[in-house]
C-alpha positions as CSV (number, residue, x, y, z in Angstrom):
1,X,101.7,87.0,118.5
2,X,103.6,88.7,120.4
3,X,103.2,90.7,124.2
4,X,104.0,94.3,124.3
5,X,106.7,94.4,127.6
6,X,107.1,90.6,127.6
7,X,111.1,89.1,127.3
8,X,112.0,86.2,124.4
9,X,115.2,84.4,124.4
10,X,116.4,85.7,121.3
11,X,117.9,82.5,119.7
12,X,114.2,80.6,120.7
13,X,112.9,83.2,118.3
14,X,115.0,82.4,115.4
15,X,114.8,78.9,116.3
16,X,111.0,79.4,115.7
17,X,111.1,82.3,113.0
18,X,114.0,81.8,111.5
19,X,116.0,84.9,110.4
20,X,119.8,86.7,111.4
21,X,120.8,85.7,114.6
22,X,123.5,88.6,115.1
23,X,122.8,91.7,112.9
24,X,119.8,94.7,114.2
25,X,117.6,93.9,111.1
26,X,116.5,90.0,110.7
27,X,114.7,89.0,107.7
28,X,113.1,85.6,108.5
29,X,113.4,83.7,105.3
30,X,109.2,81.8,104.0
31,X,107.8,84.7,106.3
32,X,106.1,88.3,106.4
33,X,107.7,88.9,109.6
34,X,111.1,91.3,110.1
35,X,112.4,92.1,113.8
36,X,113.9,95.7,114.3
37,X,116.6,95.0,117.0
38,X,117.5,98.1,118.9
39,X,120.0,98.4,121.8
40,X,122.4,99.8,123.4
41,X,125.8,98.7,121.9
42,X,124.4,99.9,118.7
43,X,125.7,103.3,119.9
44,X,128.9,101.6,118.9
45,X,128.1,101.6,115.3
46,X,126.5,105.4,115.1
47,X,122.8,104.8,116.0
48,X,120.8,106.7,117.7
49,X,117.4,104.8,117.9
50,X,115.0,107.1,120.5
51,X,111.6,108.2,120.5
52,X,110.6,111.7,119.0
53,X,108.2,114.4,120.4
54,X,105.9,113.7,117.9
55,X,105.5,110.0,118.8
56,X,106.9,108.2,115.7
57,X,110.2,105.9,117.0
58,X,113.7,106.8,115.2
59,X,115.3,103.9,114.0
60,X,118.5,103.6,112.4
61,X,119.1,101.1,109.4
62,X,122.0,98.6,108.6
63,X,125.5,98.7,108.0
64,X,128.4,99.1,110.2
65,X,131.2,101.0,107.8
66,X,130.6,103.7,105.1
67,X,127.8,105.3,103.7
68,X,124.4,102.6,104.3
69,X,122.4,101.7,101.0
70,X,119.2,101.6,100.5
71,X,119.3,97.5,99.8
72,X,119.1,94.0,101.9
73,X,117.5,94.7,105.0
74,X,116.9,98.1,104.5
75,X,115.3,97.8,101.8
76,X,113.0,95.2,103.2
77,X,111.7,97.6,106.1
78,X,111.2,100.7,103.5
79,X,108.6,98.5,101.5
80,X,107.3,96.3,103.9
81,X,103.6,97.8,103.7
82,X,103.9,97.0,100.0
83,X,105.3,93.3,100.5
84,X,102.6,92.9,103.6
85,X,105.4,92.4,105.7
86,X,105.4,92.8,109.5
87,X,107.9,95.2,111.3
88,X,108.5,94.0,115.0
89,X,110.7,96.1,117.5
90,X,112.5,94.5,120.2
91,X,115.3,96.1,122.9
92,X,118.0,94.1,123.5
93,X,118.6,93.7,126.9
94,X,122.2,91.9,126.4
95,X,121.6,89.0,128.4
96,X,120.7,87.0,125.3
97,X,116.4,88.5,125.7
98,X,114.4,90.5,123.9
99,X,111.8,92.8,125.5
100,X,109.2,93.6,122.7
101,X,108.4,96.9,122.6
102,X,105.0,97.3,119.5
103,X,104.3,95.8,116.0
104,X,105.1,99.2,113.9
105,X,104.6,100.4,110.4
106,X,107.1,103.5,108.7
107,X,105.7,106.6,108.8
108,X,109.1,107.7,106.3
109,X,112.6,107.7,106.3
110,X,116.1,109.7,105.8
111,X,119.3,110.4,104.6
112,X,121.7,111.4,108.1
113,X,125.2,113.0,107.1
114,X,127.9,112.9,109.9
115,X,127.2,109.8,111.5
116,X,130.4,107.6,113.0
117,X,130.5,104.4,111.9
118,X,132.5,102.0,113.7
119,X,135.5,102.6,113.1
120,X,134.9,106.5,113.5
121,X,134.8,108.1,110.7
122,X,131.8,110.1,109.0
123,X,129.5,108.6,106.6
124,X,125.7,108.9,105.5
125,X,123.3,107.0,107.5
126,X,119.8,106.2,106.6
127,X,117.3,106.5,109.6
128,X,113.7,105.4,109.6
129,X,110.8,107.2,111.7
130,X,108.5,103.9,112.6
131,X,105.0,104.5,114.2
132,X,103.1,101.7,116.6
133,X,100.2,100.3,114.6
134,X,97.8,101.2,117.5
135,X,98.8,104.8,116.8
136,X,96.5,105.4,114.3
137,X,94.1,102.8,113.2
138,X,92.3,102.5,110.0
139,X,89.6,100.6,111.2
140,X,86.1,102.6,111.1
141,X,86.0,105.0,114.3
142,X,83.4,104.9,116.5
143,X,80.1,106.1,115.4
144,X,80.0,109.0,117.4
145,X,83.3,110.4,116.5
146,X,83.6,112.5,113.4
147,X,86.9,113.8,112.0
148,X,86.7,116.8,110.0
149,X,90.1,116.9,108.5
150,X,88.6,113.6,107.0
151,X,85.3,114.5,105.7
152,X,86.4,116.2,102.3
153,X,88.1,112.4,101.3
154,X,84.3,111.4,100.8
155,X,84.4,113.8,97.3
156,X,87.8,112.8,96.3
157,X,88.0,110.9,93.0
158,X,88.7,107.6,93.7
159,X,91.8,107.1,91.3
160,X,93.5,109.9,93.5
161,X,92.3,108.9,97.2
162,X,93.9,105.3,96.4
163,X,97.1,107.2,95.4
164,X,96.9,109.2,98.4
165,X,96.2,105.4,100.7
166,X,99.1,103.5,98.9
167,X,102.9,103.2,101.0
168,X,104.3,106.5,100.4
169,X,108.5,105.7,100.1
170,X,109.4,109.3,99.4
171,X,111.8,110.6,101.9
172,X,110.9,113.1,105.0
173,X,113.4,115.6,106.4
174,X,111.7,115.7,110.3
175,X,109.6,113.7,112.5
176,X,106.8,116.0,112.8
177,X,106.5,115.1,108.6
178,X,106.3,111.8,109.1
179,X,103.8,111.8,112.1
180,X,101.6,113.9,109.8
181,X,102.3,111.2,106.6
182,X,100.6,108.7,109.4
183,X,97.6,110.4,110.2
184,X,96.8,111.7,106.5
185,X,98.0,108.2,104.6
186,X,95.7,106.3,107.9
187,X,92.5,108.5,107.2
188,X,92.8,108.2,103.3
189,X,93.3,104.1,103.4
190,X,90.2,104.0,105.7
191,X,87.6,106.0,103.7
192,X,89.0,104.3,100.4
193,X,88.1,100.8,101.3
194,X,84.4,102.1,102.5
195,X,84.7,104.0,99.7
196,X,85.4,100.6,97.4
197,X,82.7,98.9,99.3
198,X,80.0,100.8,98.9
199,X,78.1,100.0,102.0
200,X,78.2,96.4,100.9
201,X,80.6,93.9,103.3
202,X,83.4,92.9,101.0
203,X,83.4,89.4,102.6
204,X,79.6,88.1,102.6
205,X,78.4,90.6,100.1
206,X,75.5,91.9,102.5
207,X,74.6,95.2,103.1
208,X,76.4,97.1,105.8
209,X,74.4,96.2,109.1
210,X,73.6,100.2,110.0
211,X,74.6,103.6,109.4
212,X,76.5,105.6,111.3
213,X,75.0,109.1,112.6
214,X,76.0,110.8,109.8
215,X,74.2,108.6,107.5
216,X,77.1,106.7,106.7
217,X,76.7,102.6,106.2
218,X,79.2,100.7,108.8
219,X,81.9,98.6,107.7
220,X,84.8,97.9,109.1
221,X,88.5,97.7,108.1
222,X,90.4,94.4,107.9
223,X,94.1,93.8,107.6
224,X,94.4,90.6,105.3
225,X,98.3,89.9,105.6
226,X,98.6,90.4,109.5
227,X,96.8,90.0,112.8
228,X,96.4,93.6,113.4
229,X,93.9,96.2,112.5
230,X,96.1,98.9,113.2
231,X,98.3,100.9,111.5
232,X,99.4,101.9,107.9
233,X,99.1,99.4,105.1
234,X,98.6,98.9,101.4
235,X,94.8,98.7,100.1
236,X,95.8,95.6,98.4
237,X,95.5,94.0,101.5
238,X,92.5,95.6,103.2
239,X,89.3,94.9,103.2
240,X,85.6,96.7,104.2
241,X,83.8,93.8,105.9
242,X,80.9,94.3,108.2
243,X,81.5,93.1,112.0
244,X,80.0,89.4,111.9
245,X,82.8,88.7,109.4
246,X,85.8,90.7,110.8
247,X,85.4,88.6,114.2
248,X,85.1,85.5,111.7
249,X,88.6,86.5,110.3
250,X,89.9,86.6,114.1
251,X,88.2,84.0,115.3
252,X,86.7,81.4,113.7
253,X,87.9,77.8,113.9
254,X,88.4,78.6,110.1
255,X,89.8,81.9,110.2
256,X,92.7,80.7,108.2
257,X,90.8,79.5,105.6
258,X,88.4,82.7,105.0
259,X,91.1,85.2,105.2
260,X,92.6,83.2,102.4
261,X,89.2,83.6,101.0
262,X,89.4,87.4,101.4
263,X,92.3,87.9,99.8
264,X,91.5,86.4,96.4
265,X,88.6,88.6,96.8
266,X,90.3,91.7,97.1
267,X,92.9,91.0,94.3
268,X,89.6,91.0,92.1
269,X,88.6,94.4,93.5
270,X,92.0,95.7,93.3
271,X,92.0,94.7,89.4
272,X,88.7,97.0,89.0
């Protein structure tokens, strides 16, 4: 959908999206999409948007006096893996572009005492700690590559490995928490769709095409609600499908259609 490094004119994307024209979160109404806008003049209003060590991105959430609530847009971005929505960062440049920086997905969030807002004064700030969806992909890894911090998800019941897979909204106090709540949440989503499978595709109801070296069948994970594979998501929208029909939900002339397909099929699996 979008090119990692590429420019938009910002009002050609609302004129196609739809969404705020002026504020830092836009909430395109009729869509799963919601641009993160960060920038320099937000400095203006408190924020302090920046990478972290630990690779997740520091975002800082909406309002421009007194204490920011968890509602409107904020809320939108702390439960968009629930909703299925999208979270797109863009830097403003402030020549009326865009440059668009990675689809992302939150890894947590925070309460910030002591931020200025713009007129100043102190107040409480809510901050989010965003990771790239190519960070850490659910999809099946490579057959060769086993990760041990992994394997002992295979004997967890599956009532409790869900739990552990579903968005996590509770709050984190540092970066390195919330780059861990990626790689933990990323792993348990993963194995609980092959899991829910049971070495059968999800899709075309055939059994997986081979096993892995370590005897495991080979399916692979497929976001329903968006175009990537990558990154954190709810199970309600994923699916174990073996590789003939995960390049049939990219690529087919009736892609569309079939993913539609898909998701009916996984609110059925998600009912038990």
């Amino acid at each position: 959908m979008f090119e990692i490094g590429a420019e938009y004119r910002r009002r050609d994307l609302h004129a196609q999206y739809g969404g705020q024209t002026q504020q830092g979160i836009s909430t395109p109404a009729n869509s799963n999409l919601i641009f993160l806008i960060t920038g320099k003049s937000g400095a203006a209003y408190g924020y302090d948007d920046g990478w972290e060590p630990e690779g997740v991105y520091r975002y800082f959430g909406m309002g421009t006096t007194g204490n920011m609530r968890m509602e409107g847009a904020n809320e939108r971005v702390r439960d968009a893996a629930e909703d299925g929505s999208e979270l797109h960062l863009f830097e403003d440049l402030d020549n009326g572009f865009l440059r668009y920086m990675d689809e992302m997905t939150l890894a947590g969030w925070k309460h910030q005492d002591n931020v200025p807002d713009v007129n100043g004064q102190p107040r409480r700030a809510i901050v989010f700690y965003l990771s790239s969806v190519n960070a850490e992909s659910v999809s099946a890894p490579p057959p060769t590559v086993r990760a041990p911090e992994a394997s002992g998800l295979w004997a967890v019941p599956m009532p409790e490995l869900r739990k552990r897979a579903q968005p996590n909204q509770a709050r984190v106090e540092e970066p390195k928490q919330a780059a861990r709540r990626v790689r933990e949440r990323s792993r348990a989503l993963r194995i609980y769709v092959l899991r829910r499978a049971n070495g059968v595709c999800e899709a075309c109801e055939e059994a997986a095409p081979f096993k892995t070296p370590d005897g495991r069948p080979f399916l692979e994970a497929h976001h329903t609600r968006r175009l990537s594979d990558g990154g954190l998501d709810d199970p309600r929208w994923v699916i174990a499908i073996c590789p003939n029909c995960h390049r049939r939900a990219h690529y087919a002339e009736d892609a569309e259609t079939f993913n539609n397909g898909l998701k009916t099929r996984l609110r059925g699996l998600e009912a038990g």
